[in-house]
MINULUM-397577 format. One record per residue: z, x, y of N, C-alpha, C, CB in turn. Coordinates in steps of 0.1 Angstrom, whole numbers, plus 5000, padded with zeros to 4 digits. Each point is the difference from the previous one (the first is absolute). Glycine has a CB too. Layout:
// MINULUM-397577
ZXYZXYZXYZXY ...
// end
This chain:
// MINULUM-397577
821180721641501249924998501250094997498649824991 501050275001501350094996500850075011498750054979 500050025028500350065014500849935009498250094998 502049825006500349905009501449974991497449905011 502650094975501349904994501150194997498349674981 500950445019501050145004500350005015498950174981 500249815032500350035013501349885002497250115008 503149824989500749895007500949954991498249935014 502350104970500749954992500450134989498849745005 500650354998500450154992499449984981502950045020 496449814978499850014985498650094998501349764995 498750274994498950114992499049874991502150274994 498549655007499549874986500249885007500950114977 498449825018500149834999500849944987497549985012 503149934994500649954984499349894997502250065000 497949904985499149944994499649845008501050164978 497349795028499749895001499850025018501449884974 499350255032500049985016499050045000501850015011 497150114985498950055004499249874998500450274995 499749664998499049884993499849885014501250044970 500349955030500149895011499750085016502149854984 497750255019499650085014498649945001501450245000 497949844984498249954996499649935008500050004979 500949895013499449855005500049955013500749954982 500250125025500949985015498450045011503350124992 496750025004499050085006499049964995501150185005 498449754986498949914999499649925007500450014985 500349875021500149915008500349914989498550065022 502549924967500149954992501449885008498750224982 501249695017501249914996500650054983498849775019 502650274985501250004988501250034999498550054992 502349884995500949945001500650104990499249755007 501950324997500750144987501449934998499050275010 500949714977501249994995500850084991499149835005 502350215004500450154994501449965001498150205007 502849844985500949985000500950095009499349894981 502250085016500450065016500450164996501349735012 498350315001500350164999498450074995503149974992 496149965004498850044998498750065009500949854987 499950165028499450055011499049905005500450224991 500049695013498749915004499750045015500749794984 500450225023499350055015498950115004502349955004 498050134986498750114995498749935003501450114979 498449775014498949964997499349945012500849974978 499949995032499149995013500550115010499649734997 501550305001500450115013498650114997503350004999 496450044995499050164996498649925005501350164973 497849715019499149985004500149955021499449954967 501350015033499949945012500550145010500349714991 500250405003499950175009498650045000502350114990 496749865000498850064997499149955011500350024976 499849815026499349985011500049965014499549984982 499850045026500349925012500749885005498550104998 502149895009500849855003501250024998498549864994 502249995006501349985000499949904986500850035030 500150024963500849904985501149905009500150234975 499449645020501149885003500649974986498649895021 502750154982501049944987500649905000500450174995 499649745001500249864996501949974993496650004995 504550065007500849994993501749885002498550264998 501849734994501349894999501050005006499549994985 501150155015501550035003499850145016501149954964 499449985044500350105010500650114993500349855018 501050194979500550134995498950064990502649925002 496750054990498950054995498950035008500749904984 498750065029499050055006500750125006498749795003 502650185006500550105002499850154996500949835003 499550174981500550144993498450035000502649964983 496449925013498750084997499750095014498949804983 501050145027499550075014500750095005499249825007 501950224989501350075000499350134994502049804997 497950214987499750074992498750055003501449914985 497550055020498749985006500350105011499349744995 501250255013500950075013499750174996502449795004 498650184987500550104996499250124993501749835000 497250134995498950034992499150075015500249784975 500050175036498950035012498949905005500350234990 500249635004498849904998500549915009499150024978 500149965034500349895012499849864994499350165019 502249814981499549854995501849935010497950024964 501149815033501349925005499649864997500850165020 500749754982499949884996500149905012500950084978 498849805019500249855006500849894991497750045011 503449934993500949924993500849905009500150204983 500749755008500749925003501050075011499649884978 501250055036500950085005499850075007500849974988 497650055012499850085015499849975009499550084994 500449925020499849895010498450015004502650015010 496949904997498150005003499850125005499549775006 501450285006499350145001499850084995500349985011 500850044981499750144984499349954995501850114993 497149775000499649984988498950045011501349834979 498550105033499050015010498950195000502349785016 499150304985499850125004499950034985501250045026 499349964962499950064988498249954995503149974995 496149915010498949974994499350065008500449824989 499650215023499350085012500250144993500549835024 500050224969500250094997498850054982502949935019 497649944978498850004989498749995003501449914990 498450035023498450005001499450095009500049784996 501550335009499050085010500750134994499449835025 501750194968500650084999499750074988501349895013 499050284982499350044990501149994987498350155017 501949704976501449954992498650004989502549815017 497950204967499549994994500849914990498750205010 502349774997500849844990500349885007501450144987 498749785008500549895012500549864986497650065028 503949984973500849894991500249905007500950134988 498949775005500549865005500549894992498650065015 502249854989500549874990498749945003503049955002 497549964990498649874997500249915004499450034982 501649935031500249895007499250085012502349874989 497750215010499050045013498649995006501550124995 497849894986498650005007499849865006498950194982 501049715018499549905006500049985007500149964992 501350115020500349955014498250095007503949985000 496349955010499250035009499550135008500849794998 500750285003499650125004499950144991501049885019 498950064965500150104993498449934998502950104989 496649815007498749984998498850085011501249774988 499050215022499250065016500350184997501149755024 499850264976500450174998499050074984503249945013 496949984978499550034987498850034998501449884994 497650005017498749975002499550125004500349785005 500750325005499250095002500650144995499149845018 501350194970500550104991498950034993502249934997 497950215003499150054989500850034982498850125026 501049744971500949994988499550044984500949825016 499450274978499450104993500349934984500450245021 500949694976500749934991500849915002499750164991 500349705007501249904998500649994984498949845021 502450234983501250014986500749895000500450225000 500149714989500649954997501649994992497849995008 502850114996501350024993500449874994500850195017 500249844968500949904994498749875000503050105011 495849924986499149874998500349934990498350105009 502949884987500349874990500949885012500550194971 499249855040500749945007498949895006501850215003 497249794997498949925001499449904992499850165009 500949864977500149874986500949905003499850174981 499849755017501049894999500650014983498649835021 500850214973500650024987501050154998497849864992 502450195019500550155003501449974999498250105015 502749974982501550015002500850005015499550124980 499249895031500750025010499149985011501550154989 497949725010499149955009500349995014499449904981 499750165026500349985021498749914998501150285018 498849614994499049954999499150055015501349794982 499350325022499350085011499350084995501449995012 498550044978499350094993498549924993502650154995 497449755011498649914997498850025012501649804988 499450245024498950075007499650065001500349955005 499650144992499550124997498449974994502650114995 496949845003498750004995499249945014500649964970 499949975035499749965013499850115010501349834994 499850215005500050135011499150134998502349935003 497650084981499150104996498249945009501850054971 498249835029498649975005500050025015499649834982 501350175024499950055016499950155003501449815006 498750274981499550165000498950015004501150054983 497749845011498750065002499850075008499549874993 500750125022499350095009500750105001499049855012 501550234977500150115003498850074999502249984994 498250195006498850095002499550014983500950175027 500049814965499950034986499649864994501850215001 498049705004499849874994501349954993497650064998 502549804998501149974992500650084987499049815008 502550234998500350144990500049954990501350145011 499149974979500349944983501149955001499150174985 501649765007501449974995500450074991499849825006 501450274994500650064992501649934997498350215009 501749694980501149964993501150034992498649925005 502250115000501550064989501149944999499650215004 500849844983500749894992500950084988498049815007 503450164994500350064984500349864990501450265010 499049684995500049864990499549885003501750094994 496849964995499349855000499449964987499450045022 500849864973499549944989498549955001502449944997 497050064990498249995002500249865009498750114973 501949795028499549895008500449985015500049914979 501050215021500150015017499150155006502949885000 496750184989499050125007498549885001501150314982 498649645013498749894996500249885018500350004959 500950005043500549975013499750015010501050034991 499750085009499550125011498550065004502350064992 497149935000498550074997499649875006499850174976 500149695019499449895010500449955015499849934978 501650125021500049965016499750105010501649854994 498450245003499450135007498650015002501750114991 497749795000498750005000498850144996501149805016 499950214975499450114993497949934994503650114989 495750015017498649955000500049974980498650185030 502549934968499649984979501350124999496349964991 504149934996501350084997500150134999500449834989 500150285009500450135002501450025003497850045008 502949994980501450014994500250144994500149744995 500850365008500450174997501049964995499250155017 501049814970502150044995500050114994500949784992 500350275014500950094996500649984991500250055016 499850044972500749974987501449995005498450134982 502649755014501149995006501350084991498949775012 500450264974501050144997500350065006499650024987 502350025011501050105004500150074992501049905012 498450214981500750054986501550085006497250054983 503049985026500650085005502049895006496650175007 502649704991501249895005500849954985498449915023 502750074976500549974987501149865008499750294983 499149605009500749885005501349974987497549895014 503750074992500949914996500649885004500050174995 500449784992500949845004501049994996498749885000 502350115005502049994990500149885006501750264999 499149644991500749895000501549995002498349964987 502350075028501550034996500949925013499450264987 501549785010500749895010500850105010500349784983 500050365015500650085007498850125009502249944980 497649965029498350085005500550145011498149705003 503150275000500450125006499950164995501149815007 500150124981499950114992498750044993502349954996 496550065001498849994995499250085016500349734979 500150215033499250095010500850125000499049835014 502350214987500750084999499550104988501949845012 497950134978499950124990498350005004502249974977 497249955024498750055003499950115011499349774994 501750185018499950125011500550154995500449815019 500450204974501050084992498850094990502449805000 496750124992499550084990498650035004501549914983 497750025027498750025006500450125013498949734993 500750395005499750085015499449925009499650224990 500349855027498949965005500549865010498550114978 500249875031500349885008499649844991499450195025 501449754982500049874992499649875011502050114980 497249785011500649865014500549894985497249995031 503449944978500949894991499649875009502450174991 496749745003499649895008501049894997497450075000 503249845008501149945001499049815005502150295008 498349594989499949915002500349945015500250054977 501549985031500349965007500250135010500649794987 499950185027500350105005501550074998498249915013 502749984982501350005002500050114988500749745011 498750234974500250074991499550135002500149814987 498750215021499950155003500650085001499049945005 502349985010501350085009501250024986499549845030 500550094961501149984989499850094990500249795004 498350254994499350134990500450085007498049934991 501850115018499750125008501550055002497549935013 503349954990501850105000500950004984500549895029 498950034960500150074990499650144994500049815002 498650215004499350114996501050155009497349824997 502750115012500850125010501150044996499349925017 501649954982501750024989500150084989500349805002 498650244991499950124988499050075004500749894981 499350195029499050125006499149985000500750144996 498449755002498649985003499350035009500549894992 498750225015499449945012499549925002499850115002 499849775007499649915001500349895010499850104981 499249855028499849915012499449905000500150145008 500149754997499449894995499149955015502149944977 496749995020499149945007499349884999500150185003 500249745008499749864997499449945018502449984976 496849905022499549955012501449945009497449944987 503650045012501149965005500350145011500949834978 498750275021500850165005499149975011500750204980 500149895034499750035012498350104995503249985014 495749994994498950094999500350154998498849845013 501850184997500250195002500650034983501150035033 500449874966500550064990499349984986501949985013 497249924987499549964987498750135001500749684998 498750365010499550145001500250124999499649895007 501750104997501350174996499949994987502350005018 498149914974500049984985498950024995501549855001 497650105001498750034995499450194999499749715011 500250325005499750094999501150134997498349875013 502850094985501050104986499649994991501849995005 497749934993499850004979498850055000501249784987 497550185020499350074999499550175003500149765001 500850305004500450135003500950054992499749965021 500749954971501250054986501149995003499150164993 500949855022502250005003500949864995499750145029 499249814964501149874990498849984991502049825019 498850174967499650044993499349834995501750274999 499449624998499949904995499949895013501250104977 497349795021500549915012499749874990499350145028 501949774983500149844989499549915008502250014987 496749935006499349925013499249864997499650245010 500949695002499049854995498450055000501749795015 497450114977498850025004499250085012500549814988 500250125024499850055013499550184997502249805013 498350284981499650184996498650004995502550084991 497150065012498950004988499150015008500849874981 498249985023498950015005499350155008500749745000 498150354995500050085007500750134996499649825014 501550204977500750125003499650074992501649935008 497750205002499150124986501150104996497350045011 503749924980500950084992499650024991501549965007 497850204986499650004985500650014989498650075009 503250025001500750004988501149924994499150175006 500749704998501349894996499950014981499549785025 501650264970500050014986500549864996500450265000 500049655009500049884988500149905012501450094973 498849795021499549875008500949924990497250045010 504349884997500449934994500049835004501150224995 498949664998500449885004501349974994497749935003 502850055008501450004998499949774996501150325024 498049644986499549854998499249994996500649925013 498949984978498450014992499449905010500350054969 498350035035499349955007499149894998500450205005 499149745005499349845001498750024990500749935026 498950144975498450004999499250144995500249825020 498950164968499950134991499450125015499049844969 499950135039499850035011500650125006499549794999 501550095005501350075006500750134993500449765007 500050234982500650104992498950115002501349854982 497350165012499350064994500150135012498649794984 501350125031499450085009501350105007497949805005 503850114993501050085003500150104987501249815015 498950204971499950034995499350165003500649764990 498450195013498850165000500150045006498749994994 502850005017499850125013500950144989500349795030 499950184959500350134995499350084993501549925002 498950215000499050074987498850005006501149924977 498550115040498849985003499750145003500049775008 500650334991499950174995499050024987502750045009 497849854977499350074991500650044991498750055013 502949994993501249994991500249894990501050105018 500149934973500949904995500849925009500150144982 499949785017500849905010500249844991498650135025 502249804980500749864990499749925008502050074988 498349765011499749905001501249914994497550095001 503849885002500649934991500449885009500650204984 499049705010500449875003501149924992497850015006 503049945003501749964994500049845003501750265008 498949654979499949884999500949934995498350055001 502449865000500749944993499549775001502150295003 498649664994500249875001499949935009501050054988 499850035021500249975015498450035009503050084996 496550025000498250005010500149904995498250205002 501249724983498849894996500649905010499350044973 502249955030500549865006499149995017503150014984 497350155019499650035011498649955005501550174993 497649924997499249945003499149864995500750225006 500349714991499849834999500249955016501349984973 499750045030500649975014498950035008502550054997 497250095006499050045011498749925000501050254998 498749684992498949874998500349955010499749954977 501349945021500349935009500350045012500349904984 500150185019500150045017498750085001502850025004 496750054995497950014998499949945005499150034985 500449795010499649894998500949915006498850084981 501549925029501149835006499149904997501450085024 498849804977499549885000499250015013502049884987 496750065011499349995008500549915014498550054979 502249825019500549945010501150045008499149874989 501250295006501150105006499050075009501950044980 496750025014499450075006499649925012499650154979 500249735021499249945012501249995010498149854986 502750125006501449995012500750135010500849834981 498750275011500250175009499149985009500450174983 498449805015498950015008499849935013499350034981 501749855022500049955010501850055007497949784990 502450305001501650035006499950145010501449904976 497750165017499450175003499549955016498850134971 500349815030499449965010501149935009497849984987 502449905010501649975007500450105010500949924977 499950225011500950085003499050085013501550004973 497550045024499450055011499749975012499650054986 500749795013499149945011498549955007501750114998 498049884987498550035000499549824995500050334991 499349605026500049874994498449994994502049895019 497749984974498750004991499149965004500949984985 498150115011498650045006500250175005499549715012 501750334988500550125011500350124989501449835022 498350304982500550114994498650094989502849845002 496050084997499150134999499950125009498749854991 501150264999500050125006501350055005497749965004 503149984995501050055005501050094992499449815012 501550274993501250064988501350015011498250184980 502549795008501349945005501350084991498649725007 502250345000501250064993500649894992500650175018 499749864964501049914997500950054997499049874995 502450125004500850004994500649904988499950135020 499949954969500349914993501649984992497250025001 503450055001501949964997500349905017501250314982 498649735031499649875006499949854996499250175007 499449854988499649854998500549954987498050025014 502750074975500849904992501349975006499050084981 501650035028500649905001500449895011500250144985 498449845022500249915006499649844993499750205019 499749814970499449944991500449964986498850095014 502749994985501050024989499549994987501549925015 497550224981498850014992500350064994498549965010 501150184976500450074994499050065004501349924984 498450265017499350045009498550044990502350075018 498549964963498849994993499049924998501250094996 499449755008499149924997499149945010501449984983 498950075033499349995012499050154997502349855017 497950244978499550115002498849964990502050165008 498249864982498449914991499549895003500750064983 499849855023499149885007499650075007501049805000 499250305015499250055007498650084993502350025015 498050064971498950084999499049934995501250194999 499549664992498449904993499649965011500649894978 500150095033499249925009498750135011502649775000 497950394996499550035003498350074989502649975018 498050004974498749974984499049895003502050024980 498749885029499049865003499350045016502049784986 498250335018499050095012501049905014496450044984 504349945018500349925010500950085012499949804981 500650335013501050105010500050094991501849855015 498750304988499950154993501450015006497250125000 503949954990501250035000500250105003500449884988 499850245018499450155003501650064989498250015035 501550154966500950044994501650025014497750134977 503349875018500950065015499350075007502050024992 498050015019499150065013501350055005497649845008 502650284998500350075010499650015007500750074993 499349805020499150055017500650125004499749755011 499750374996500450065010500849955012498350094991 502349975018500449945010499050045011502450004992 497149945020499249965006500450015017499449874976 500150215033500649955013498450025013503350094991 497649875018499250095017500549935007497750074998 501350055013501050015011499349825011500550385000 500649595004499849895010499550025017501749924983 498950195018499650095012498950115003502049954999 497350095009498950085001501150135001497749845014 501050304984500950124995500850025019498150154973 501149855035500749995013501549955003497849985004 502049924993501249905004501150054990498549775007 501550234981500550174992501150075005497850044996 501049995016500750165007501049915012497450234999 502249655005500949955010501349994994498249885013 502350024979500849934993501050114998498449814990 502850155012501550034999500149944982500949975031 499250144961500149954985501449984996497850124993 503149965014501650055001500650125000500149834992 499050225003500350174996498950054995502149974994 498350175008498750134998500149974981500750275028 500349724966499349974985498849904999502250044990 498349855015499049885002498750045007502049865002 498050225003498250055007499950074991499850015025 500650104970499550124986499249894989502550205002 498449714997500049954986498649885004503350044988 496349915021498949945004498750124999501549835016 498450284990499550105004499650054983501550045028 499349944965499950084986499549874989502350205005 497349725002499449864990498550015008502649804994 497950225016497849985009499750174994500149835036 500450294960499350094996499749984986500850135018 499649794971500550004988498549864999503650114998 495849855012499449854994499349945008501749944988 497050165012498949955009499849805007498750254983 500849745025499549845002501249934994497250034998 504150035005501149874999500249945010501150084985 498549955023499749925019499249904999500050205014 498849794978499149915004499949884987498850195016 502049864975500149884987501150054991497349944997 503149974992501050034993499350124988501349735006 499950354993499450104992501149994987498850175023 501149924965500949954994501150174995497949724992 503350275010500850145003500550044984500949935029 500050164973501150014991501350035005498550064986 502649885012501150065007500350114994500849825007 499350174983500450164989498950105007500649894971 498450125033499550105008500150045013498949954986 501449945021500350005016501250045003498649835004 502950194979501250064999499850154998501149794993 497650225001499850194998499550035011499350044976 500149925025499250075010501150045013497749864993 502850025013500650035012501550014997498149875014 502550194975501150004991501349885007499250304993 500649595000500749905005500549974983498549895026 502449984971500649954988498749885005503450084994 496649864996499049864995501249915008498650054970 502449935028500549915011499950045014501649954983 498150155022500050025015498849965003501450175002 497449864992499049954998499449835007500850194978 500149785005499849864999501049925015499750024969 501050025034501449955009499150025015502650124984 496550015020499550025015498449874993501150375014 498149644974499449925002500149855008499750164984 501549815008500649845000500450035019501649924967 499050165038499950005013499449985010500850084992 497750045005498750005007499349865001499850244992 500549654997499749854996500749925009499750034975 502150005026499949935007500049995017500649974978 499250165023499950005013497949975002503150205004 496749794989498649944999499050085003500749825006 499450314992499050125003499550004989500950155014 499349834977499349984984500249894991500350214999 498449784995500049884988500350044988498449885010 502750114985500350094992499849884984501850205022 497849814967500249964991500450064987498849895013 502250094979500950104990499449954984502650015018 497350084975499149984989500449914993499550204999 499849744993500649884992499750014984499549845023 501350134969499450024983499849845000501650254984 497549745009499749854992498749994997501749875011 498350044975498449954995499549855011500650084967 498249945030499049955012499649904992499150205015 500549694990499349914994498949975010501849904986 496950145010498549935004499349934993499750145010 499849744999500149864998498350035000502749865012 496850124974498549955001499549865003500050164984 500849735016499549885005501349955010498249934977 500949965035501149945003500949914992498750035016 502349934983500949925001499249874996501550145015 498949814972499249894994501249904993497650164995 501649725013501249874994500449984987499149885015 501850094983500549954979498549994998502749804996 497150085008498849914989498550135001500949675009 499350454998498550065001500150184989499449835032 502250154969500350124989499949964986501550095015 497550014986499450004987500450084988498349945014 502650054977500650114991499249934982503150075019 496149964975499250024993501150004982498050135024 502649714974500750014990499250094990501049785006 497650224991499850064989499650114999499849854995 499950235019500450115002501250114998498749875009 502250034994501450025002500750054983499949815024 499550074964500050004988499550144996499849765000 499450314999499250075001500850155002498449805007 501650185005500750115006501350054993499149905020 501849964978501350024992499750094984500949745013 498050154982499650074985499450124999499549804994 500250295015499050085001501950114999496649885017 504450134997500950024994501050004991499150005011 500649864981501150004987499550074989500849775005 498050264998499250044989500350175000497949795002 502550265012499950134998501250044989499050045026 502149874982501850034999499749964986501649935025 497650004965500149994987499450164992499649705005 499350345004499350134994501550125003496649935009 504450054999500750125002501349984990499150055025 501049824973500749974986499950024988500149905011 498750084985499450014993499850184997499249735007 500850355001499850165004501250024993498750035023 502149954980501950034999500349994989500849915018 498849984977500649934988499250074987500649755013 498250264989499250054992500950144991497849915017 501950114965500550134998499250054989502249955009 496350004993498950044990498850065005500749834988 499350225023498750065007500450095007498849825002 500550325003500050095010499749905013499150224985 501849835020500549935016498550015006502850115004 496950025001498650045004498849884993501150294999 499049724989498849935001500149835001499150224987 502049705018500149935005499749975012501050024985 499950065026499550015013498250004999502650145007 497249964986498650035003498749924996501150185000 499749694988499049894997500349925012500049994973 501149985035499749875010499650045007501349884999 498550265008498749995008498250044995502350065016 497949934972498749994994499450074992499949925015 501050214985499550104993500750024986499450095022 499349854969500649984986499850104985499549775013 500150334992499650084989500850145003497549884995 503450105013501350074999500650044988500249905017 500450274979501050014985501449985010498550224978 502049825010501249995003500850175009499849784976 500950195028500350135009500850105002499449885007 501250094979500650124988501450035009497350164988 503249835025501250025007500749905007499050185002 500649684995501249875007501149994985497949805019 502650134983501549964990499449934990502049975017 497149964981499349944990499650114990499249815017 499850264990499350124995500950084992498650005019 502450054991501050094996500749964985500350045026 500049794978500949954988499450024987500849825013 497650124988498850054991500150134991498749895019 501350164989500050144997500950054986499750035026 501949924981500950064994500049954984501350015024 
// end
């Protein structure tokens, strides 16, 4: 094990609880590790599933997170790749052909995938060595952040059998889970008998704080001012991010802000500066984070107090994952509690709102009833409010309960590629009067740049087809739109937007079924959190630490001698 975790990761050691959870792995153990964040959980199947034969199927939530893993994987010398949302059939086609014949020793995927048909046929015949489960609190219905795609998975684990290894283990990870969503997870996975690894979720090394103030600027400002080092500042909206971030700048701050609103490339430029250092401070909605192995972030601010203890615990611990001193300060006033009173109710619309999206969505698509399984369909959704003269928050949470009730999967924004071929055989090519000798070069420099774009749509880049054959992206784009219309090519231009796939057809009023006491349920399970983070804030008699660390279960916690409690203690 050691050998394998020095050849491919440079460590000398295991940290505490991964050698334990490999054990079990390479046992043929089903288990579930719960470690908090920055605790190295990828370790824990990446190394056993290097040791053996086959291919590791990873099971994860967030495209940009599969990404960076297979990325980093890459990078390490380890053939791996994903199946996701936004690819077209022949890449997922040629990426699983690749898993079952190809020498890949990863294969990431969303969990809307295993079911379809051609990932089930392709799987059947994998030599599958481990099924992982990333973020497995996502499989509780009692979880903070339930997909109800993530129920398949036990399913799909049973179409493993005929591998050469028999039905793999399940290897489950997780940084925030409470004993009754780990107890969860362990049954629907169908764990043969419980087997649970926690990670002591102490940071001695993290020094949580809480200030009560109303001037939250000034408060990030001297924090950036008196903390060295790289920083993230988690922000509520997107707008307030852009409004942090040119404060911060206005008094020398370094600092960039990133949010799901930003063009892909640029929301990637940003990212990968701060992670390289060349900016120092980034201000960011939730959207950040997932995935990012930065060890040396020295503090972690909430600029908004967050929904759910969960939530905090796991943004919180992307700092101080070096081992350093690193902070934690969370900023609050009057205005969160109102805040998040409000976000209840837009959460939670009225159920006879939610039924009413449900036939408008469809509507808007075109999609009559009985019609639209299996299908996925671009939405736009500032569009359909306002064709519908809607508010876009409270169409946007009716979409995701209704997608809680298994009925359609909301995807994250997708960046299609752009997409073309040729209409003409390569012969006819050579006949055709294009208009000019650029116009033949620049054909001539797309058939050498993109095998079999003659015989099907392949999918391009213009930013590459401008280096290569040194053109501007408008000349590019301008001879594409040409070659289209003079009909030598089918040219299709990339498109950004979230996808909606439709798990059932299209069902009448009277056969939608939305589960009032479900629904109850659901609500209480979140009012209950937004009471525990209130309750967190407000508090000014306990070590912070060992609060966090009773709600997720671990009760014989001291105190942690370095949050503001502690400190106050002290003095």
């Amino acid at each position: 094990m050691l050998e394998t975790l020095k050849r491919y990761w440079g460590y000398d050691s295991f940290r505490p609880q991964q050698e334990d959870i490999i054990k079990n792995a390479l046992g043929g153990k089903d288990v579930l590790a719960i470690m908090p964040t920055g605790g190295g959980k990828s370790v824990c199947f990446q190394v056993p599933a290097m040791m053996k034969e086959g291919i590791c199927i990873v099971v994860s939530p967030l495209i940009a997170l599969m990404r960076d893993q297979v990325e980093n994987l890459r990078k390490r010398g380890i053939p791996a790749l994903m199946v996701c949302s936004g690819m077209s059939y022949r890449e997922i086609d040629i990426a699983l052909d690749n898993a079952v014949y190809g020498n890949y020793k990863f294969l990431y995927v969303s969990p809307e995938r295993l079911k379809t048909t051609l990932f089930q046929g392709r799987a059947a015949k994998m030599n599958v060595n481990f099924l992982v489960v990333d973020e497995a609190h996502c499989i509780s219905q009692w979880g903070y952040d339930f997909r109800p795609d993530y129920l398949e998975i036990a399913k799909s684990r049973s179409k493993l059998e005929g591998s050469a290894f028999g039905t793999p283990p399940v290897i489950a990870l997780t940084a925030t889970a409470t004993r009754q969503v780990a107890e969860d997870i362990m049954s629907i996975l169908d764990f043969p008998q419980p087997n649970m690894i926690v990670s002591g979720f102490e940071r001695p090394n993290l020094s949580y704080c809480v200030r009560r103030c109303e001037d939250k600027l000034g408060q990030v400002l001297k924090l950036c001012r008196g903390v060295q080092g790289t920083g993230i500042v988690y922000v509520a909206r997107r707008k307030s991010a852009e409004e942090v971030t040119a404060f911060l700048q206005s008094q020398g701050i370094d600092a960039a802000y990133y949010h799901a609103g930003m063009n892909s490339k640029v929301r990637e430029a940003a990212q990968n500066a701060w992670k390289s250092g060349r900016t120092r401070i980034i201000v960011s909605t939730n959207a950040f984070g997932m995935g990012i192995d930065k060890p040396d972030v020295r503090f972690v601010c909430h600029y908004d107090m967050p929904q759910s203890p969960e939530a905090y615990f796991q943004e919180a611990g992307r700092a101080g994952r070096d081992g350093q001193r690193a902070y934690a300060l969370l900023l609050w006033n009057a205005t969160d509690i109102k805040r998040l009173t409000q976000m209840t109710r837009t959460t939670f619309p009225q159920i006879e709102f939610i039924r009413d999206i449900y036939q408008k969505v469809h509507s808007h698509l075109q999609i009559a009833y009985g019609e639209g399984l299996g299908t996925g369909r671009k939405f736009n959704l500032d569009e359909f409010c306002k064709r519908f003269r809607l508010m876009p928050s409270d169409v946007y949470y009716a979409i995701k309960y209704i997608e809680l009730c298994g009925y359609w999967v909301l995807t994250e924004e997708l960046e299609i590629p752009s997409r073309m071929t040729f209409t003409v055989s390569r012969d006819e090519l050579y006949r055709i009067q294009l208009g000019s000798a650029e116009n033949d070069a620049f054909v001539k420099t797309i058939l050498r740049m993109y095998e079999g774009i003659c015989s099907g749509y392949v999918q391009i880049d213009e930013e590459k087809i401008a280096s290569f054959g040194r053109y501007s992206i408008l000349a590019v784009e301008s001879k594409l739109k040409y070659l289209s219309s003079r009909r030598i090519i089918n040219y299709i231009p990339k498109i950004k937007s979230p996808i909606i796939y439709f798990e059932s057809e299209r069902l009448t009023p009277d056969n939608l079924r939305i589960d009032p006491k479900e629904y109850e349920e659901r609500k209480g399970r979140y009012v209950k959190r937004q009471e525990t983070m209130i309750a967190y804030v407000s508090s000014d008699d306990r070590c912070r630490q060992q609060q966090l660390l009773e709600y997720f279960g671990q009760t014989d916690s001291k105190p942690c001698g370095v949050c503001d409690w502690c400190l106050a203690a002290k003095r």
